[in-house]
CHARMM-style PDB file with segment names, atoms N, HN, CA, C and O in Angstrom:
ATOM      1  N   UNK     1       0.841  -1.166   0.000  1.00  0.00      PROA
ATOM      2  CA  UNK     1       0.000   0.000   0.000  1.00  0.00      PROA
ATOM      3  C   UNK     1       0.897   1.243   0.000  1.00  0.00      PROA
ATOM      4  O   UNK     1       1.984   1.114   0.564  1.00  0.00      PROA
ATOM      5  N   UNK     2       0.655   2.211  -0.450  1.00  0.00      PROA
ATOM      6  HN  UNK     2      -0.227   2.316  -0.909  1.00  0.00      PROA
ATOM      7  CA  UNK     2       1.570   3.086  -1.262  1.00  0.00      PROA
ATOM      8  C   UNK     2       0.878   4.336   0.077  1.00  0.00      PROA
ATOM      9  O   UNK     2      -0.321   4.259   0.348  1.00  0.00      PROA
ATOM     10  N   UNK     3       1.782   5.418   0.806  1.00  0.00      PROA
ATOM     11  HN  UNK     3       2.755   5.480   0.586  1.00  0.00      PROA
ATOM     12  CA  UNK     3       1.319   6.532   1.357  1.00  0.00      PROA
ATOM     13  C   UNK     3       0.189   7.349   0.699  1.00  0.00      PROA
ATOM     14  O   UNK     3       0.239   7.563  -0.512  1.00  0.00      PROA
ATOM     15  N   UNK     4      -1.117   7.946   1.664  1.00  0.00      PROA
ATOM     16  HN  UNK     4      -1.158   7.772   2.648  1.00  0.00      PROA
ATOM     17  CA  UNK     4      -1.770   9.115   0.833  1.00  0.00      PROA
ATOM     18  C   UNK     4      -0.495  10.539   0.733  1.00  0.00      PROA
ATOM     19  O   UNK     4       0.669  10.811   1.028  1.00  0.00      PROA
ATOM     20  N   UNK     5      -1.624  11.065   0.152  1.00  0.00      PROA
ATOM     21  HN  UNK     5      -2.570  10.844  -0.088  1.00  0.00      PROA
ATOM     22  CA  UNK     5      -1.177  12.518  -0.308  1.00  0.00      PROA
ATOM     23  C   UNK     5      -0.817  13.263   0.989  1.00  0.00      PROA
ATOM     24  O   UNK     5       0.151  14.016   1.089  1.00  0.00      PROA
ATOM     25  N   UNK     6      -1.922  12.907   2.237  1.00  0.00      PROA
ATOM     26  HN  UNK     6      -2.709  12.295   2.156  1.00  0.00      PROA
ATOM     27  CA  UNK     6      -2.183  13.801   2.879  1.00  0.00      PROA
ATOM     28  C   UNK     6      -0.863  12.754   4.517  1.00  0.00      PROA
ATOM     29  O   UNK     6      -0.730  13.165   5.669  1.00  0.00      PROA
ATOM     30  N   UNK     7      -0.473  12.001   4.156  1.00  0.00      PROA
ATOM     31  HN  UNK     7      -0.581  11.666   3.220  1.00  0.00      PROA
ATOM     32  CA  UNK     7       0.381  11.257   5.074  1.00  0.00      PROA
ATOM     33  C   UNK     7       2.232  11.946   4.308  1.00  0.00      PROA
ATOM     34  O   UNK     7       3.203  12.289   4.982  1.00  0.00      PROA
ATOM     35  N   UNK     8       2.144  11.932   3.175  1.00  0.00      PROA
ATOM     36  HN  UNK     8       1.355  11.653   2.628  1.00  0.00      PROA
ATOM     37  CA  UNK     8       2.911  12.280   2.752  1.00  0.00      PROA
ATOM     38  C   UNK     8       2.969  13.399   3.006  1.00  0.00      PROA
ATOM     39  O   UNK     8       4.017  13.427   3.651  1.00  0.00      PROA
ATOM     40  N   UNK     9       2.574  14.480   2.976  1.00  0.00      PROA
ATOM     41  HN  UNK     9       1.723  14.457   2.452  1.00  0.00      PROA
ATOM     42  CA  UNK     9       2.709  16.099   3.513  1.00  0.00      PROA
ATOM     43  C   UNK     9       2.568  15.979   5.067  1.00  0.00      PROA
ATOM     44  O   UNK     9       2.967  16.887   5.795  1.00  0.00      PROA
ATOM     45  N   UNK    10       2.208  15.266   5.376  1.00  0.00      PROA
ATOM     46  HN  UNK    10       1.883  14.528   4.784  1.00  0.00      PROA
ATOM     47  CA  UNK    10       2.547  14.836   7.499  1.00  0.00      PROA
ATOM     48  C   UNK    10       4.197  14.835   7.924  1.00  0.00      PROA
ATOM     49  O   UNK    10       4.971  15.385   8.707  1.00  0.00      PROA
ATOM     50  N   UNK    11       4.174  13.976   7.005  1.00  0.00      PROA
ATOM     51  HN  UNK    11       3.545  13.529   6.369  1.00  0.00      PROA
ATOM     52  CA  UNK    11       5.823  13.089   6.998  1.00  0.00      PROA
ATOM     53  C   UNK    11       6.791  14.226   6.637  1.00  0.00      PROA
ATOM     54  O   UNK    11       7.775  14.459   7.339  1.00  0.00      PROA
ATOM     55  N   UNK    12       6.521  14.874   5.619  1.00  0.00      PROA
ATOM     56  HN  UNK    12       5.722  14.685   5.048  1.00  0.00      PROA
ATOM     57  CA  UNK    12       7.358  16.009   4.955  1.00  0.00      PROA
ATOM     58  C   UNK    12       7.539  16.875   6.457  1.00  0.00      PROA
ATOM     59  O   UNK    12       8.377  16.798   7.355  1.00  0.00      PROA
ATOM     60  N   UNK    13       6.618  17.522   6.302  1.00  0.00      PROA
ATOM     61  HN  UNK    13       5.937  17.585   5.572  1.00  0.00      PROA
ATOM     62  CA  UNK    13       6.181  18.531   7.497  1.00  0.00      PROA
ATOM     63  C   UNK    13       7.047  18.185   8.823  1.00  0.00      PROA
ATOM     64  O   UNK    13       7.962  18.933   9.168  1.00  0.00      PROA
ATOM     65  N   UNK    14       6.702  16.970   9.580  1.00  0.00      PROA
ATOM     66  HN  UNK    14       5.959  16.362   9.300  1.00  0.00      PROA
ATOM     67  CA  UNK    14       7.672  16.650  10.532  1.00  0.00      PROA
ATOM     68  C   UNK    14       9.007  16.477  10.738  1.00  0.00      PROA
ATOM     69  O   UNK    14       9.613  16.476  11.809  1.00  0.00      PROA
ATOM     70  N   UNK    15       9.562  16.279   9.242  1.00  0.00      PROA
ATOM     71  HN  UNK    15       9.070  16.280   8.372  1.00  0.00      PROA
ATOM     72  CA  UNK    15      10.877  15.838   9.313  1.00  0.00      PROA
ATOM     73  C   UNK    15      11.789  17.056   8.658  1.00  0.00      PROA
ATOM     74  O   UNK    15      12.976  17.288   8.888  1.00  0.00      PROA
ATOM     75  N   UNK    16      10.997  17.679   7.884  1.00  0.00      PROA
ATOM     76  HN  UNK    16      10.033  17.490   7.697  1.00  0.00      PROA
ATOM     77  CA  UNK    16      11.329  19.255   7.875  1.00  0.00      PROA
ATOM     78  C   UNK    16      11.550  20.223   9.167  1.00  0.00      PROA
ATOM     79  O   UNK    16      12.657  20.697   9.426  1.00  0.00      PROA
ATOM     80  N   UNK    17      10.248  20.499  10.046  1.00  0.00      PROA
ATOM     81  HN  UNK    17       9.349  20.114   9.836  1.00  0.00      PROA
ATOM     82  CA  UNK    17      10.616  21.058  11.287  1.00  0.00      PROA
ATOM     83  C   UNK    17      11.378  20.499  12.050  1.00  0.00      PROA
ATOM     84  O   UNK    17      11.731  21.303  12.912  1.00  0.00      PROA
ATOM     85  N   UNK    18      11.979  19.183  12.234  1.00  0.00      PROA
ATOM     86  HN  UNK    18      11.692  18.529  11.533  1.00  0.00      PROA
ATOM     87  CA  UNK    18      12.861  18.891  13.059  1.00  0.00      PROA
ATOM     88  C   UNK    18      14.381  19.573  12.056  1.00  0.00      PROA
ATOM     89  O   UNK    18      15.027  20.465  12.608  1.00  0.00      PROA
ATOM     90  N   UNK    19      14.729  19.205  10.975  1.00  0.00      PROA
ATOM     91  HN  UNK    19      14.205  18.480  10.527  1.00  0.00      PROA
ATOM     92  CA  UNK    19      15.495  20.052  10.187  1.00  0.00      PROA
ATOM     93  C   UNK    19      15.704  21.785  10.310  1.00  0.00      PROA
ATOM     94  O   UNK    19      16.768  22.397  10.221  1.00  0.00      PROA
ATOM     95  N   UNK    20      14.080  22.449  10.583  1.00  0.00      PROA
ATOM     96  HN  UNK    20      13.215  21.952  10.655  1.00  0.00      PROA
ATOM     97  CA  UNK    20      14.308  23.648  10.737  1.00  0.00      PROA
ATOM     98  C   UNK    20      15.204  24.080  11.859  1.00  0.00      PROA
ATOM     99  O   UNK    20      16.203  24.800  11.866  1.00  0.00      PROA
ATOM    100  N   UNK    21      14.379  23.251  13.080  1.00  0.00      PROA
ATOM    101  HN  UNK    21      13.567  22.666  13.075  1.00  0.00      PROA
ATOM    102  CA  UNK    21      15.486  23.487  14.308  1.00  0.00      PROA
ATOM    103  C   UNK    21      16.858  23.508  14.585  1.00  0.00      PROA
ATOM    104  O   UNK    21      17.520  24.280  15.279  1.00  0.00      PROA
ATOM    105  N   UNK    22      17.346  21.979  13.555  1.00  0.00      PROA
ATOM    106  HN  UNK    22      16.808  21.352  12.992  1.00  0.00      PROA
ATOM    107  CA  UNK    22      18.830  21.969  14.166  1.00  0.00      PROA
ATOM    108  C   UNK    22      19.500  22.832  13.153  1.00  0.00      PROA
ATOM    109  O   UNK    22      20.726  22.736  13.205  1.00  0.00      PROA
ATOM    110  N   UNK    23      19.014  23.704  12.187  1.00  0.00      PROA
ATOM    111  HN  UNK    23      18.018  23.783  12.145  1.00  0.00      PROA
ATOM    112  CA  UNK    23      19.581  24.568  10.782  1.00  0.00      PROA
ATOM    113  C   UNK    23      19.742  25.924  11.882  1.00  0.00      PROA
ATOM    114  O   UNK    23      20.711  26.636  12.143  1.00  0.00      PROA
ATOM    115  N   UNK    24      18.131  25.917  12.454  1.00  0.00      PROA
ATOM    116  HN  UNK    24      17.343  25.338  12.242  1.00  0.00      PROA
ATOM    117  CA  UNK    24      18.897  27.358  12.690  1.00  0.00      PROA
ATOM    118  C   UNK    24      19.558  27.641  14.254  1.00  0.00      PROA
ATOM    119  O   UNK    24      19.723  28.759  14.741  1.00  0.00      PROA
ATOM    120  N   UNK    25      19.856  26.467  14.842  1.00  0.00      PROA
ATOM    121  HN  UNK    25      19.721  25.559  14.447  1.00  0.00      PROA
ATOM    122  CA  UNK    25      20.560  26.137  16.020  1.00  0.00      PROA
ATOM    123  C   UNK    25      22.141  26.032  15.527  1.00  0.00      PROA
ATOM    124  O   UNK    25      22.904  26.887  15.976  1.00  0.00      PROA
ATOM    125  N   UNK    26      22.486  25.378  14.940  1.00  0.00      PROA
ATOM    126  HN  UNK    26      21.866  24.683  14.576  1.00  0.00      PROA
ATOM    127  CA  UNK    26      23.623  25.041  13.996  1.00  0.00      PROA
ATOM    128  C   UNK    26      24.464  26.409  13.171  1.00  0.00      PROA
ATOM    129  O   UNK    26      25.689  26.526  13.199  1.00  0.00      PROA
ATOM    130  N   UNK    27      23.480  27.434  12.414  1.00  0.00      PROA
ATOM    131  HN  UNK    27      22.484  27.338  12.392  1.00  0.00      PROA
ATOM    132  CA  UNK    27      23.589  28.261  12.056  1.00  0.00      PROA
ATOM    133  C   UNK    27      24.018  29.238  12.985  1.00  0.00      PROA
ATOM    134  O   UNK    27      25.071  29.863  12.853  1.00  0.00      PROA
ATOM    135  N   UNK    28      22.829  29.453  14.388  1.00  0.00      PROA
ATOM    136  HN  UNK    28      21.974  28.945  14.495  1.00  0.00      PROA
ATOM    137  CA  UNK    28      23.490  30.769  14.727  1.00  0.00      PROA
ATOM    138  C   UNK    28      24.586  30.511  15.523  1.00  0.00      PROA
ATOM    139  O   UNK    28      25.293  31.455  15.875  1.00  0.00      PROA
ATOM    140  N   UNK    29      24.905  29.104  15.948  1.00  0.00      PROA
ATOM    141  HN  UNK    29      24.331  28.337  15.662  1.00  0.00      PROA
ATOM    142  CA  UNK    29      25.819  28.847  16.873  1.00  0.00      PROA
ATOM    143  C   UNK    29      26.949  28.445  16.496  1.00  0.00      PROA
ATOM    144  O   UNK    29      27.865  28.666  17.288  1.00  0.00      PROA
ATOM    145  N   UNK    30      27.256  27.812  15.342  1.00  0.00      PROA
ATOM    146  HN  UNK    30      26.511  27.633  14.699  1.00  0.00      PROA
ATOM    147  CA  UNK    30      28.365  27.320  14.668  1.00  0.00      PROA
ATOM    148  C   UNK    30      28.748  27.735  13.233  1.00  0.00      PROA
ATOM    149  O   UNK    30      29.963  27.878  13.095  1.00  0.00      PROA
ATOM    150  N   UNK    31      28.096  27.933  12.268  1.00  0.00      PROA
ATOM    151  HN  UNK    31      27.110  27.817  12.381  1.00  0.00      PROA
ATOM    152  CA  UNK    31      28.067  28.146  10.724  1.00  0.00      PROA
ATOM    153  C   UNK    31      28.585  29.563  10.905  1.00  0.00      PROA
ATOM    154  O   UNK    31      29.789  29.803  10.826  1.00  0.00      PROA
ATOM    155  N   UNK    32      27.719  30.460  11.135  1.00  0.00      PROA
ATOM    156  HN  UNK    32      26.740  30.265  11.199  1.00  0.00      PROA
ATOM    157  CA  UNK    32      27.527  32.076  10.959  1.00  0.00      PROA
ATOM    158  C   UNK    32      28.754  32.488  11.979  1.00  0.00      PROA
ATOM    159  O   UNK    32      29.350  33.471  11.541  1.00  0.00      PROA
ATOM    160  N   UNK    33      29.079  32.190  12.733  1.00  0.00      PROA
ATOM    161  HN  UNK    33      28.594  31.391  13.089  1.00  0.00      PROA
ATOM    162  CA  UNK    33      30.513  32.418  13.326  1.00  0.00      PROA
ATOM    163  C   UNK    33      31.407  32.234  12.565  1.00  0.00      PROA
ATOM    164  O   UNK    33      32.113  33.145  12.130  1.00  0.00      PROA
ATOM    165  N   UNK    34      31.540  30.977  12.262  1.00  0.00      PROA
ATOM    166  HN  UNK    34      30.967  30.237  12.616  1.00  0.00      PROA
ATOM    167  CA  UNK    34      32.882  30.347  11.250  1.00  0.00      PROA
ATOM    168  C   UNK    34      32.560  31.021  10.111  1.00  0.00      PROA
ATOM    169  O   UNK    34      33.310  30.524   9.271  1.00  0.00      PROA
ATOM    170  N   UNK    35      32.069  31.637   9.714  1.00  0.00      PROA
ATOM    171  HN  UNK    35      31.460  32.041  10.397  1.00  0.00      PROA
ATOM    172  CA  UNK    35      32.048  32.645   8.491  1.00  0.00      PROA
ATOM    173  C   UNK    35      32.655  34.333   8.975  1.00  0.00      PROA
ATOM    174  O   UNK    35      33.066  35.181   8.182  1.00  0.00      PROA
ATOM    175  N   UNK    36      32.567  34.461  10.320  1.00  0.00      PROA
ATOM    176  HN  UNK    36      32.233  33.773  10.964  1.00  0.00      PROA
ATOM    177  CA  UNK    36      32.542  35.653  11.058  1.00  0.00      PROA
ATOM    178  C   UNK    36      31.205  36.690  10.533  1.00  0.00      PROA
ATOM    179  O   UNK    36      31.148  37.806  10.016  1.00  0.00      PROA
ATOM    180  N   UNK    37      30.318  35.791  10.916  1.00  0.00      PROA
ATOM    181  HN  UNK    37      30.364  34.884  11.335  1.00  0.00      PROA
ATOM    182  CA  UNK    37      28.513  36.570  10.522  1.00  0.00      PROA
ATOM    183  C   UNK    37      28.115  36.201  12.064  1.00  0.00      PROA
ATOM    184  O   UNK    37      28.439  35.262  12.791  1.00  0.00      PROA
ATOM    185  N   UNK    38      27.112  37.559  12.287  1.00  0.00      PROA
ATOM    186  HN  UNK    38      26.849  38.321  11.695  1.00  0.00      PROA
ATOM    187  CA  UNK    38      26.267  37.564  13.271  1.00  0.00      PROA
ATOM    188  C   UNK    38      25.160  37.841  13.384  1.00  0.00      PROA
ATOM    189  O   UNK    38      24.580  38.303  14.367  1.00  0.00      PROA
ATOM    190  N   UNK    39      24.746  37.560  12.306  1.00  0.00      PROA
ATOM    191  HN  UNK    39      25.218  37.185  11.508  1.00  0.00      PROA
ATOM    192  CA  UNK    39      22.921  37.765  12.506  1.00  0.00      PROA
ATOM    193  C   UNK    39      22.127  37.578  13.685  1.00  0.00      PROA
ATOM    194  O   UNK    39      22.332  36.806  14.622  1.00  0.00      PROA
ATOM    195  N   UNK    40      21.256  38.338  13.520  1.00  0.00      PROA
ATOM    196  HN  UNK    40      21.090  38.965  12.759  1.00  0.00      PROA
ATOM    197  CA  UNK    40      20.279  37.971  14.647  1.00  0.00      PROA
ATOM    198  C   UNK    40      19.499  36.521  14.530  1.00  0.00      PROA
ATOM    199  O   UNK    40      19.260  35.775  13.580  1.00  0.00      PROA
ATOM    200  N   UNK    41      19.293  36.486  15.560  1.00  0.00      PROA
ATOM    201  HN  UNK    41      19.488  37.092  16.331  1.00  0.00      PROA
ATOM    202  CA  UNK    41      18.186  34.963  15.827  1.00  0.00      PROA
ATOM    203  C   UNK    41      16.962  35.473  14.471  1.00  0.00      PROA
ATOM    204  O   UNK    41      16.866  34.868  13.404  1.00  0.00      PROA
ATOM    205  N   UNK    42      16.234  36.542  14.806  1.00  0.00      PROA
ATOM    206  HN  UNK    42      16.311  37.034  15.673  1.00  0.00      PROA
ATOM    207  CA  UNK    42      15.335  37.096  13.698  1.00  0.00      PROA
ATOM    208  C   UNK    42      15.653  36.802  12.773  1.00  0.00      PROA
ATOM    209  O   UNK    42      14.885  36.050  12.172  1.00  0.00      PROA
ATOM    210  N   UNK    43      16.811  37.152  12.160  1.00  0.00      PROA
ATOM    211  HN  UNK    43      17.434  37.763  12.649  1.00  0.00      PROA
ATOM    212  CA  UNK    43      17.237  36.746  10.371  1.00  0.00      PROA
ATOM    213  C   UNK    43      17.267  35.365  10.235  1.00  0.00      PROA
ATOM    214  O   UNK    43      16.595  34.659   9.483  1.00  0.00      PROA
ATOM    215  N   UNK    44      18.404  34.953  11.313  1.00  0.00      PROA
ATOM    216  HN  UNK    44      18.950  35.526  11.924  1.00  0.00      PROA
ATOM    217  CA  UNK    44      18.258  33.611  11.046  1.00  0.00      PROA
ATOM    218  C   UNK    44      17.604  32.851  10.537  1.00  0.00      PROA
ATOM    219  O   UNK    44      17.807  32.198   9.514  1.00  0.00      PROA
ATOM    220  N   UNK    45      16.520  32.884  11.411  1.00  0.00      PROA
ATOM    221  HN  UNK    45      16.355  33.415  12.242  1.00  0.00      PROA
ATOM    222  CA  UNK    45      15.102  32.194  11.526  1.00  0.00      PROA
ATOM    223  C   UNK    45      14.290  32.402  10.187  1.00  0.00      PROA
ATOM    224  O   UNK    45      13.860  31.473   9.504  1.00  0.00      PROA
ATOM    225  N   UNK    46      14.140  33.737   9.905  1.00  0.00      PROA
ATOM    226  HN  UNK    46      14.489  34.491  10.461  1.00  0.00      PROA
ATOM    227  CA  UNK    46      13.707  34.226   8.964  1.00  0.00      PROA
ATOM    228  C   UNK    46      14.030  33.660   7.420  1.00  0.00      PROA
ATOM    229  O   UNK    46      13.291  33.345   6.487  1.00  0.00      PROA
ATOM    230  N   UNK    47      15.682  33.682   7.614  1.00  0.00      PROA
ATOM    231  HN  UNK    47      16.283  33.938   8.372  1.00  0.00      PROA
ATOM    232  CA  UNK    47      15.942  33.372   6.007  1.00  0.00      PROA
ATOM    233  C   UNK    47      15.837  31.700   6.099  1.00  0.00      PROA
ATOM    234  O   UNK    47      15.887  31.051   5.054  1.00  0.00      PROA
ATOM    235  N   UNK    48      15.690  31.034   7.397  1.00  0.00      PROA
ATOM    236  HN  UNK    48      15.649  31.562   8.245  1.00  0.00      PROA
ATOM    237  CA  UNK    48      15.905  29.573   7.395  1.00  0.00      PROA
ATOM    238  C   UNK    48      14.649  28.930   7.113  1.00  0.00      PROA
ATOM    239  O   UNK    48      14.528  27.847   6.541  1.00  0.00      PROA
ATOM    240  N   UNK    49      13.436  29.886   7.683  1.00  0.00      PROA
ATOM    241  HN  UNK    49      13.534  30.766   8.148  1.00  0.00      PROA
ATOM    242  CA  UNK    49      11.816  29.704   6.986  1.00  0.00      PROA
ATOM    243  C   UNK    49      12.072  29.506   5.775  1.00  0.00      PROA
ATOM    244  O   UNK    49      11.999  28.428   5.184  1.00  0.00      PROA
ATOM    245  N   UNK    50      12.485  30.862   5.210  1.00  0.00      PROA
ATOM    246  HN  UNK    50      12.545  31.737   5.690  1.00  0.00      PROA
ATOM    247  CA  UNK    50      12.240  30.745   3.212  1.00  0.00      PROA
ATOM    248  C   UNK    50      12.886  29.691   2.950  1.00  0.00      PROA
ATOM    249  O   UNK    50      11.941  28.986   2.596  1.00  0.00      PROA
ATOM    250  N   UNK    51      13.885  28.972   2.845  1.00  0.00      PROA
ATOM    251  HN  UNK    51      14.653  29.545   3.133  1.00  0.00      PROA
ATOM    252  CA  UNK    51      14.369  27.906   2.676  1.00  0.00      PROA
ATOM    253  C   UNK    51      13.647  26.691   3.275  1.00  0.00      PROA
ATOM    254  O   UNK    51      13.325  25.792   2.498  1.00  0.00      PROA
ATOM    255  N   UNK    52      13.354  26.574   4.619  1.00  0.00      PROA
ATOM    256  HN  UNK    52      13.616  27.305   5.249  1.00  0.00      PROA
ATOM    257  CA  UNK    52      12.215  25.425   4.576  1.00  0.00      PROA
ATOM    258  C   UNK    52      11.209  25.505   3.898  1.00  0.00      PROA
ATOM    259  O   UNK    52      10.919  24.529   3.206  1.00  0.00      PROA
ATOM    260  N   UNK    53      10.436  26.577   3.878  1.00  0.00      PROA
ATOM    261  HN  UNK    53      10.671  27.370   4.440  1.00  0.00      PROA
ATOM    262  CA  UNK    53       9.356  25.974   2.713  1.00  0.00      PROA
ATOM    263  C   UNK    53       9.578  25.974   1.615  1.00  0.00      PROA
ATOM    264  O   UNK    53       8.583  25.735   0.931  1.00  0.00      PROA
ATOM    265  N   UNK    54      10.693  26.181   0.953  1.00  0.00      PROA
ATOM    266  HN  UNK    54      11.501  26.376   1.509  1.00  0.00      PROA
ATOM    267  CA  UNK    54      11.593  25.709  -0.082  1.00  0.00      PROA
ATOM    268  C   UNK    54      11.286  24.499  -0.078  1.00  0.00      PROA
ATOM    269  O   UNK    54      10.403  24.080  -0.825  1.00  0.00      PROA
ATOM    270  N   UNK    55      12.260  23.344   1.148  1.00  0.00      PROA
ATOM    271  HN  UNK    55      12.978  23.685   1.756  1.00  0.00      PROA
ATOM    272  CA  UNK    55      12.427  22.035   1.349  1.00  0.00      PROA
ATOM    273  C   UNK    55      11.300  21.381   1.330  1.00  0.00      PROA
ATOM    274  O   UNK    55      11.350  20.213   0.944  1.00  0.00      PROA
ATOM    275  N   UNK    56      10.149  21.884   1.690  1.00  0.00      PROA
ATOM    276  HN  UNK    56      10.108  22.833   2.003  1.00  0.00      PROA
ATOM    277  CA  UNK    56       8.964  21.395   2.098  1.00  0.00      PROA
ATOM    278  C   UNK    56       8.438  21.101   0.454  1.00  0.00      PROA
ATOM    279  O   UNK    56       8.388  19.917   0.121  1.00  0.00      PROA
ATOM    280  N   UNK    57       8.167  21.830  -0.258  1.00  0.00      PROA
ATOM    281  HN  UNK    57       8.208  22.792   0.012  1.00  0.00      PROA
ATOM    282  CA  UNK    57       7.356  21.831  -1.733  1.00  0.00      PROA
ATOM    283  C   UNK    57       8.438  21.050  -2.331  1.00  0.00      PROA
ATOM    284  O   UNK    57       7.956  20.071  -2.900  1.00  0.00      PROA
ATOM    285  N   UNK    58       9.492  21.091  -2.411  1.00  0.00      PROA
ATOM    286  HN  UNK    58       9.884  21.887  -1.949  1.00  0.00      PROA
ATOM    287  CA  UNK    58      10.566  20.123  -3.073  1.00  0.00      PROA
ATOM    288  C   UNK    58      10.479  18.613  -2.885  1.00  0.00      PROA
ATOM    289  O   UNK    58      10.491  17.893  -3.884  1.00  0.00      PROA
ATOM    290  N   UNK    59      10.347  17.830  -1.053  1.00  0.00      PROA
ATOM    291  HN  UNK    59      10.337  18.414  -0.241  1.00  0.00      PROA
ATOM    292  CA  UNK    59      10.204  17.069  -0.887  1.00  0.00      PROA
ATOM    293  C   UNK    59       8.984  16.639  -1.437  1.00  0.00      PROA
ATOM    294  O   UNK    59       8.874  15.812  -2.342  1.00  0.00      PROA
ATOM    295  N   UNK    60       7.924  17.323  -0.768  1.00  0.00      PROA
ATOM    296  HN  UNK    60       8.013  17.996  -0.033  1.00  0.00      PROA
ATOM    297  CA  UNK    60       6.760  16.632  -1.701  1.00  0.00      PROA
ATOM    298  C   UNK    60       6.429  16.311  -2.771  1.00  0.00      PROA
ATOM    299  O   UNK    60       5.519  15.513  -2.996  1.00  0.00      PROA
ATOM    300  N   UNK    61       7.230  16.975  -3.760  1.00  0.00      PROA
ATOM    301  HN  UNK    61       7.969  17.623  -3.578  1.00  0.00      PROA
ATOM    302  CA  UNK    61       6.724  16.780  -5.012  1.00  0.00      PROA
ATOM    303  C   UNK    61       7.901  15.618  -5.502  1.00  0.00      PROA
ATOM    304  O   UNK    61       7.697  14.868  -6.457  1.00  0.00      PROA
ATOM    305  N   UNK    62       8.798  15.602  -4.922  1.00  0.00      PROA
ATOM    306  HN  UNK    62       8.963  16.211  -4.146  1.00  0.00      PROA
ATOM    307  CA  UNK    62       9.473  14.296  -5.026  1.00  0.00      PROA
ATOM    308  C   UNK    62       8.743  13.227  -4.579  1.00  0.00      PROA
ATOM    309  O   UNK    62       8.160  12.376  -5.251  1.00  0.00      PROA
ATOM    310  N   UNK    63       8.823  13.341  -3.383  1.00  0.00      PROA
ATOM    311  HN  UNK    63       9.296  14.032  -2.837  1.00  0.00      PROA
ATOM    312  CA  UNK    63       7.934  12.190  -3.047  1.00  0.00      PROA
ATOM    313  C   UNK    63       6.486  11.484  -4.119  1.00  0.00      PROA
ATOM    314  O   UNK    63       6.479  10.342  -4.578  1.00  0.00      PROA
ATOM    315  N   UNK    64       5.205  12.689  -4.340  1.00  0.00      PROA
ATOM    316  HN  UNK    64       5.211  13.616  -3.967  1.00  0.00      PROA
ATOM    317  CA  UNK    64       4.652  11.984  -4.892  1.00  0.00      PROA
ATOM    318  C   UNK    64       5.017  11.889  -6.313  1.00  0.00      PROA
ATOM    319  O   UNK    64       4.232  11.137  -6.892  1.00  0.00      PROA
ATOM    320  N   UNK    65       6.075  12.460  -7.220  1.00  0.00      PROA
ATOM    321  HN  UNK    65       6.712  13.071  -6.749  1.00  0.00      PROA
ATOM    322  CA  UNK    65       6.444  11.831  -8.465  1.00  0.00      PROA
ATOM    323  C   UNK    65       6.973  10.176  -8.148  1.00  0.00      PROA
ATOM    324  O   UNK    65       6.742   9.216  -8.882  1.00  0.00      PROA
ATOM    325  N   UNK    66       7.526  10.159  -7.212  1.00  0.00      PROA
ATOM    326  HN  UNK    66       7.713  10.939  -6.616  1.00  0.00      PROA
ATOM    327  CA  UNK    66       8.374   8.487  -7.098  1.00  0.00      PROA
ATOM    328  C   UNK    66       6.798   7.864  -6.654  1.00  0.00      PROA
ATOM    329  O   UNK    66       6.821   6.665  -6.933  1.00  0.00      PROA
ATOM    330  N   UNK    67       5.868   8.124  -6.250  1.00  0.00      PROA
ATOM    331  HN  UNK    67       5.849   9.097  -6.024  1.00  0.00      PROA
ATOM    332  CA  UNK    67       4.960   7.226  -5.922  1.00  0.00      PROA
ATOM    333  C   UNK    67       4.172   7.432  -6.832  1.00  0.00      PROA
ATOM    334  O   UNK    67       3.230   6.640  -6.842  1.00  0.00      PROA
ATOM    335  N   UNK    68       4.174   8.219  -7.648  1.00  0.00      PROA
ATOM    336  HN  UNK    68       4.940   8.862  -7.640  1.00  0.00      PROA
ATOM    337  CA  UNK    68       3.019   8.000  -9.216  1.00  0.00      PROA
ATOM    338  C   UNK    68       4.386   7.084  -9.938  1.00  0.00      PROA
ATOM    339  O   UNK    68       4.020   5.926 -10.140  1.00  0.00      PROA
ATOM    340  N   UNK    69       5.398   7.250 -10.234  1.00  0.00      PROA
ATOM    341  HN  UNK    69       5.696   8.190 -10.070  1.00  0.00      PROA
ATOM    342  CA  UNK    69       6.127   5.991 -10.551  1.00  0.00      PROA
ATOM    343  C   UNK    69       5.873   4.596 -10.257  1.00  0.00      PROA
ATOM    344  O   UNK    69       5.550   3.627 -10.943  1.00  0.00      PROA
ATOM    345  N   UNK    70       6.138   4.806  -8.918  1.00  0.00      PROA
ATOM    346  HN  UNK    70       6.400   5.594  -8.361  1.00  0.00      PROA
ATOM    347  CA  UNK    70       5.695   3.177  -8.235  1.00  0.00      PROA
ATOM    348  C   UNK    70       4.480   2.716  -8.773  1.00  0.00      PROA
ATOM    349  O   UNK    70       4.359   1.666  -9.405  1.00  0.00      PROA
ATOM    350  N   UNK    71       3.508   3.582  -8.491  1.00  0.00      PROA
ATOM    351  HN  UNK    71       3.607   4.435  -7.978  1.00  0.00      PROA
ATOM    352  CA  UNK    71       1.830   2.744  -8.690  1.00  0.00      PROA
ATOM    353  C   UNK    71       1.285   2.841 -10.362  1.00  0.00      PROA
ATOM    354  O   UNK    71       0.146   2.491 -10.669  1.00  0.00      PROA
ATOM    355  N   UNK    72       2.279   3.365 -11.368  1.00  0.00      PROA
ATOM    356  HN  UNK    72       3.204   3.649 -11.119  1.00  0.00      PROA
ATOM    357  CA  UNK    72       2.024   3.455 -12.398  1.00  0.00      PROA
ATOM    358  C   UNK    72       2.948   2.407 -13.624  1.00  0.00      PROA
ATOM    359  O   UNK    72       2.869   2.323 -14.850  1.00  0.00      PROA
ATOM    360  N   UNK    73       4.012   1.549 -12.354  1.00  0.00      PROA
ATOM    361  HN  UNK    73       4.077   1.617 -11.358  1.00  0.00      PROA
ATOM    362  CA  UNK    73       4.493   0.396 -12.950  1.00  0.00      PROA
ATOM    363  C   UNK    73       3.753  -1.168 -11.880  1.00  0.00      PROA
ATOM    364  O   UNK    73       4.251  -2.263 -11.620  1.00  0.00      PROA
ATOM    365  N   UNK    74       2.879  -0.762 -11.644  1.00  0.00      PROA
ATOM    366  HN  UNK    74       2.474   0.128 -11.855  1.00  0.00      PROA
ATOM    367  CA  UNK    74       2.360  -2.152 -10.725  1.00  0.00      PROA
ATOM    368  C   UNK    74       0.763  -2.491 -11.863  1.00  0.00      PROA
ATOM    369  OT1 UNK    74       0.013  -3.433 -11.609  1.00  0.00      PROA
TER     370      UNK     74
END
């Protein structure tokens, strides 16, 4: 049995926000230093949103192209 649509955007969603966290934990604490950048938590956060929901529409639509693959060779 192949994921719905709506399990698949669950899955995305969760494993994205756990991603958001350690990006912008990682970022303001380790990355953005070693660059000698100091953004605020605000930017951070901010530019690390636009990029997750970047990740978010990307994964999904991966996801359900490989599963219209799958169920369109069975």
């Amino acid at each position: 049995m192949s994921q719905t649509r709506f399990q698949s955007g669950v899955e995305v969603v969760l494993s994205t926000a756990l991603a958001f966290t350690l990006s912008v934990y990682a970022g303001q604490y380790v990355i953005y230093p070693a660059f000698n950048m100091h953004p605020t938590m605000a930017v951070n956060m901010g530019s690390t949103a636009a990029f997750t929901v970047v990740s978010i529409v990307r994964s999904y639509i991966t996801r359900r192209f490989f599963n219209w693959l799958h169920t369109r060779q069975t």
